[in-house]
Residue, then its C-alpha position, 0 to 999 in steps of 0.5 A: x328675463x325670459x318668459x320661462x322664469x316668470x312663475x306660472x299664476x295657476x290659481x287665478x282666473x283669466x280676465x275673460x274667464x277660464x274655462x278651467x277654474x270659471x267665474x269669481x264666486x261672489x261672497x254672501x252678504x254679511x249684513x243681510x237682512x235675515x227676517x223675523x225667525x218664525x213665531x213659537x206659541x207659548x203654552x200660555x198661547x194653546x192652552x187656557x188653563x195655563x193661561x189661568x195659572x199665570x193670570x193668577x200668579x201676577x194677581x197673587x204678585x199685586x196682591x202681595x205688594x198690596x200687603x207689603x205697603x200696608x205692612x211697611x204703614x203698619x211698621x212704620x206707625x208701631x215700630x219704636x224708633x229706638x228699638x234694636x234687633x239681631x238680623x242674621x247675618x247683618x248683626x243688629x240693626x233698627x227695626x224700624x229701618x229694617x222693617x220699612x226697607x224690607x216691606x217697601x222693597x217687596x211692594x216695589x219688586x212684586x209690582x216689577x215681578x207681577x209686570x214683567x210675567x204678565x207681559x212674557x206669559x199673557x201679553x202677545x210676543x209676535x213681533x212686528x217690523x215697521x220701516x222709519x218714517x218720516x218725523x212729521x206724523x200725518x193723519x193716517x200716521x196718526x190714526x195708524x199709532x191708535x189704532x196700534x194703541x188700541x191693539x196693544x191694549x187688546x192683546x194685553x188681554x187687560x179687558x179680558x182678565x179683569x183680576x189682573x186689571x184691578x189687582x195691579x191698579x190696587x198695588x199701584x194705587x196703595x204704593x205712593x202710600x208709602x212715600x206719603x206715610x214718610x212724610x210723618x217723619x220729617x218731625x212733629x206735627x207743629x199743631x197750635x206751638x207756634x202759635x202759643x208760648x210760655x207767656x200767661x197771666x202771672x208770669x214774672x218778668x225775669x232779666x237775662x241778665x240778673x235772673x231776677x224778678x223786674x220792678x218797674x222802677x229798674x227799667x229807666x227811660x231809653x233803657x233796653x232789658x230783655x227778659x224771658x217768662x217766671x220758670x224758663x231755665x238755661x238748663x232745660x233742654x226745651x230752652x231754645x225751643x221755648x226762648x225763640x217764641x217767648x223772648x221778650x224786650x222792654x223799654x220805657x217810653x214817655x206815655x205822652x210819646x206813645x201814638x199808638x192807644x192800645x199799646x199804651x192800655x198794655x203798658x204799664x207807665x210807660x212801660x211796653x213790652x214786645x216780641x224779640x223776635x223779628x217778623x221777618x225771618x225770626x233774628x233775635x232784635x238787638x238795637x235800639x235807637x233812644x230818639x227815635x224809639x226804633x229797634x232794628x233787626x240787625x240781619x236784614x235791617x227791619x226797622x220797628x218804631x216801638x213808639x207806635x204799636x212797632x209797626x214796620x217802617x224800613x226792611x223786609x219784615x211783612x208785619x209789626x212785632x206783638x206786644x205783651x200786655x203787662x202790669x205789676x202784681x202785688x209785690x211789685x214785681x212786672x208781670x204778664x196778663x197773658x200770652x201773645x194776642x198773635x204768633x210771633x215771629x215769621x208769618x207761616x203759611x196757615x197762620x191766619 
């Protein structure tokens, strides 16, 4: 190939340069690093008056939250639970659920809303670069962060605007209200149920399974017959509620086999009557061993020995079962002298 046929390269410069087209032009940096854009006041900056404006606006923010939470303590106190309403355009929804969603979510809003317009209105907007340092903080570090501590507190102006201060901290102070009041609704106060039941002198002994009134001669000796109080009925609808506290098991022991001297004076000939419910988690005792006198609960094998105050002697349960103290009445029939001495079931924490 002649030198004739090679295609002339007009567009590129020569290795040591061409005097006609000259040196490569070099590309700007896209990654540059191109500074901090210059900082534009705000009027808030300039002018005081504004300034004055949106103080009050975040204090009327905090404020309104503070009305929110007393309204959403006020809904939640004398709104019935079952009642109704016709919302536009939801349709009908609960008033309660309406008012306390409604009134807890503007408490929160407001103190986000009074937060956010405090920091882009008052708080100072000048931006600062600060280069990556080391992550083992040294003392002038240290004294460098509160230092900037210290100014982000005073351009906060949070010393100077004492109404934005003490609005916000009343807000912020008043919302956990809120999640303390819903804690009233996890059900009714217990105040002295669990330490009372349905027991009480001149209450008949009923059998669970004959609904009849017990004679001291129908309970032999090694027999087990639960019973419940004179008056407590399948049929009512606090049944369950009652029964867990006042379900009750009778046997007949020999009095001379009985250890324990005052559960043999809250007998009646050898007749003793306990709690059937376990001290341990609240089973519902079932087992009864004729020799031995002792009862088991069959959850989690806590052992009872009805021979001496049904004191524990095997398993988990952290005390003895309670006795109700029992005679017989003028018809002949078993009854109590009064309520449990002490609650029944499980230990609680205030039982005392």
């Amino acid at each position: 190939m002649s030198s004739q046929d090679i295609p002339e390269e007009k567009h590129l410069p020569s290795e040591q340069g061409d005097a006609h087209h000259g040196a490569v032009a070099v590309a700007d940096d896209p990654f540059a690093d191109p500074g901090m854009p210059a900082h534009r006041p705000r009027i808030q900056d300039i002018d005081e008056a504004a300034a004055k404006r949106s103080e009050r606006a975040v204090a009327l923010m905090f404020t309104l939250s503070m009305l929110a939470t007393i309204g959403f303590i006020a809904a939640f106190v004398t709104i019935p639970v079952d009642k109704i309403v016709y919302i536009f355009p939801i349709g009908k929804v609960s008033a309660l659920n309406f008012s306390l969603g409604l009134t807890l979510g503007l408490a929160l809003f407001l103190i986000g809303a009074g937060a956010v317009h405090w920091a882009r209105t008052l708080m100072s907007d000048v931006e600062i670069a600060d280069e990556r340092h080391a992550m083992g903080a040294s003392p002038e570090v240290k004294a460098k962060v509160l230092a900037d501590f210290k100014a982000g507190t005073d351009e906060s102006t949070i010393a100077r605007r004492p109404l934005i201060r003490n609005t916000m901290l009343g807000a912020l102070a008043l919302v956990p209200l809120s999640g303390v009041v819903i804690l009233r609704d996890l059900g009714p106060l217990p105040e002295k149920k669990l330490r009372k039941t349905l027991w009480a002198k001149g209450k008949l002994l009923i059998n669970d399974n004959t609904n009849e009134p017990l004679r001291p001669e129908d309970v032999l000796v090694g027999s087990l017959t639960f019973v419940r109080p004179e008056g407590l009925e399948e049929d009512q609808h606090d049944f369950q509620t009652q029964i867990a506290k006042a379900a009750l098991m009778i046997v007949r022991i020999q009095p001379e086999d009985i250890k324990d001297k005052k559960e043999l004076e809250w007998s009646h000939d050898g007749i003793v009557a306990y709690s059937k419910i376990c001290t341990h988690v609240g089973c519902p005792i079932s087992l009864y061993e004729q020799q031995t006198h002792h009862v088991l609960c069959p959850c989690h094998q806590s052992t009872f020995d009805l021979s001496d105050g049904a004191r524990v002697i095997f398993g988990p349960a952290g005390h003895a079962l309670p006795q109700l103290r029992i005679g017989v009445n003028d018809e002949g029939f078993l009854e109590a002298l009064g309520d449990f001495d002490e609650p029944v079931g499980p230990a609680f924490w205030e039982r005392g």
